[in-house]
KELUM-474353 format. One line per 10 residues: their letters; for each residue x, y, z of C-alpha. Coordinates in nm, 3 decimals. Each point is the difference from the previous one (the first is absolute). Layout:
N
A) X Y Z; ...
This chain:
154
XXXXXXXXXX) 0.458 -6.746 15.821; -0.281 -0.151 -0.232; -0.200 -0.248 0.172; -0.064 -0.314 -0.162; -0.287 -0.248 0.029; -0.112 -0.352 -0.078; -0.360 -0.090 -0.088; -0.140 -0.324 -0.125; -0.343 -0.128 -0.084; -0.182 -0.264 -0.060
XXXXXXXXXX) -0.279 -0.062 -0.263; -0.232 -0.280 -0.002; -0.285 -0.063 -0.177; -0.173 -0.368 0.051; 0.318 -0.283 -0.082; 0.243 0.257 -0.154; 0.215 0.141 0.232; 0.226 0.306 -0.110; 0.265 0.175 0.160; 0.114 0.316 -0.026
XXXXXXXXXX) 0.316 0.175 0.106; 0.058 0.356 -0.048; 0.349 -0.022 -0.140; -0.252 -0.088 -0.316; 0.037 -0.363 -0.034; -0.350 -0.250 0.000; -0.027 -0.376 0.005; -0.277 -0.179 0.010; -0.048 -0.339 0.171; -0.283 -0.234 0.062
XXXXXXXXXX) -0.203 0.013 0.357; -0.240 -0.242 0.210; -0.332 0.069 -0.146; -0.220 0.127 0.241; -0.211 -0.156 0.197; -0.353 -0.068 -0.108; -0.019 0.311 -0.209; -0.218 -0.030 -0.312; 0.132 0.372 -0.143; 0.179 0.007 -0.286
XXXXXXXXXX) 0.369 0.127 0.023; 0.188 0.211 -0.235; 0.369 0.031 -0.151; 0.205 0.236 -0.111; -0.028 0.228 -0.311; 0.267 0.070 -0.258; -0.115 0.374 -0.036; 0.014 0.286 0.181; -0.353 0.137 0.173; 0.197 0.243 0.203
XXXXXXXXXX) 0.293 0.170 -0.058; 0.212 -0.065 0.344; 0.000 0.275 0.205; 0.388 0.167 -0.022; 0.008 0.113 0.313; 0.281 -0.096 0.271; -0.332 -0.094 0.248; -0.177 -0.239 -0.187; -0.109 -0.293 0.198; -0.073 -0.223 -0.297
XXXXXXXXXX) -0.115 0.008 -0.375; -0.187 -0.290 -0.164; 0.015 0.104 -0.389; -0.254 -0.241 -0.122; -0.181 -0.312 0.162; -0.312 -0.160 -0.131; -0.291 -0.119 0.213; 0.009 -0.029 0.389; 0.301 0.108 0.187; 0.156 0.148 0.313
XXXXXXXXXX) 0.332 0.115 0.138; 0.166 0.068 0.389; 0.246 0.218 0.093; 0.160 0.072 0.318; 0.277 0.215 0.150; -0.170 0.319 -0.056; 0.072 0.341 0.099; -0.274 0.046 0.307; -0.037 0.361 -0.073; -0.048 0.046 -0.324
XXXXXXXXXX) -0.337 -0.021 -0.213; -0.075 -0.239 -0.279; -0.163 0.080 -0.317; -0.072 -0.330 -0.199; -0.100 0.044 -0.384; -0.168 -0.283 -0.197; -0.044 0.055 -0.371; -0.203 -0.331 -0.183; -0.099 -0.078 -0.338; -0.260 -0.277 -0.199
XXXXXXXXXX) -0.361 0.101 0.099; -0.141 -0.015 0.283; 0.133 0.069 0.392; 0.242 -0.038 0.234; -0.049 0.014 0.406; 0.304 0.110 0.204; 0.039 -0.085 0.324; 0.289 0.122 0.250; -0.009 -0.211 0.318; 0.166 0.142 0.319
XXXXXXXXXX) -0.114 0.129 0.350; -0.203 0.261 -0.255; -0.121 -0.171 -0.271; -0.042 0.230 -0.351; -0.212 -0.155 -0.314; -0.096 0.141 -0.334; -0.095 -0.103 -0.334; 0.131 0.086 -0.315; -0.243 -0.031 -0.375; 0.259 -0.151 -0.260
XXXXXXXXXX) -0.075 0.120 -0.336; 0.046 -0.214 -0.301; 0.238 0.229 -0.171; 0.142 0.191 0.206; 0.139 0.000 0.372; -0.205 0.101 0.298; 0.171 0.108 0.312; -0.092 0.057 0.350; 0.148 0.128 0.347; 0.022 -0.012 0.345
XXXXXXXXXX) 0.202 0.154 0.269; 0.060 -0.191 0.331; 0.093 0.241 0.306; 0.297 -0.049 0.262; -0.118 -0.313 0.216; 0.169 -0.213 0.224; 0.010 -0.386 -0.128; 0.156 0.090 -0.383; -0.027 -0.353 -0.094; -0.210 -0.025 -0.303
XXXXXXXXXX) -0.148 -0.246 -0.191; -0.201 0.130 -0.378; -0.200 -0.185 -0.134; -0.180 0.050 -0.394; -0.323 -0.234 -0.088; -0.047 0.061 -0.397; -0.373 -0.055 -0.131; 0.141 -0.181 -0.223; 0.319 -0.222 -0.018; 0.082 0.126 -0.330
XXXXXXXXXX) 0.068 0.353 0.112; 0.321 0.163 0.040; 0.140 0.218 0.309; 0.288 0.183 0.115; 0.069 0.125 0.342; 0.239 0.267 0.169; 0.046 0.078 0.348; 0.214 0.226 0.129; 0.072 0.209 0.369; -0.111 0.376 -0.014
XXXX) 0.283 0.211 0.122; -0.079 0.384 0.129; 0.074 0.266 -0.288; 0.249 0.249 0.108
């Protein structure tokens, strides 16, 4: 008997909320502003940064989102690694930050022309609440994210 499983996410950058559900539907919908926060916030992209990751574990895939950003997911399998990818694009940077009982950041150069990628793999912890996070260097920049649970190779 297959198992089957239901994951959603959220993705929020500044006022633009956007929710994902993994059956591969996306609306978008207006949010509070937050509070006192002079950073810029970012929207979605029409491209694709990232291919999505086909696999039956993926957590989430953003395809393209420009500027500032972030996503939460929940409901994840407590024994099994993460490996999040970030590919970006525009000149300039892009700081990744995982938040959880074991925070992970990295940063990732975005070339003009082409797509720069970078990694990280997040080992079994308890808590599997997670909450990524992308600050571009600049808001015109481009970014894609993938996340997805690391199952044991037979």
């Amino acid at each position: 008997m297959k198992r089957t499983k239901t994951r959603t996410i959220t993705a929020a950058a500044g006022m633009l909320g956007v929710t994902l559900a993994f059956a591969g539907t996306a609306s978008a919908q207006p949010a509070a502003p937050p509070a006192a926060s002079d950073e810029p916030f970012g929207r979605p992209g029409t491209g694709q940064i990232l291919p999505p990751a086909p696999d039956e574990d993926t957590m989430f895939s953003i395809p393209d989102w420009i500027g500032n950003g972030s996503a939460v997911t929940a409901s994840v399998i407590e024994t099994l690694p993460i490996a999040v990818t970030v590919g970006c694009q525009g000149g300039g940077s892009v700081q990744v930050h995982v938040g959880g009982l074991a925070p992970a950041d990295f940063t990732v150069q975005c070339p003009v022309d082409s797509v720069g990628v970078g990694s990280v793999d997040i080992p079994t912890r308890p808590g599997r609440d997670f909450q990524f996070t992308v600050h571009t260097s600049d808001p015109s920049i481009h970014w894609g994210i993938n996340a997805l649970q690391i199952r044991p190779t037979h």
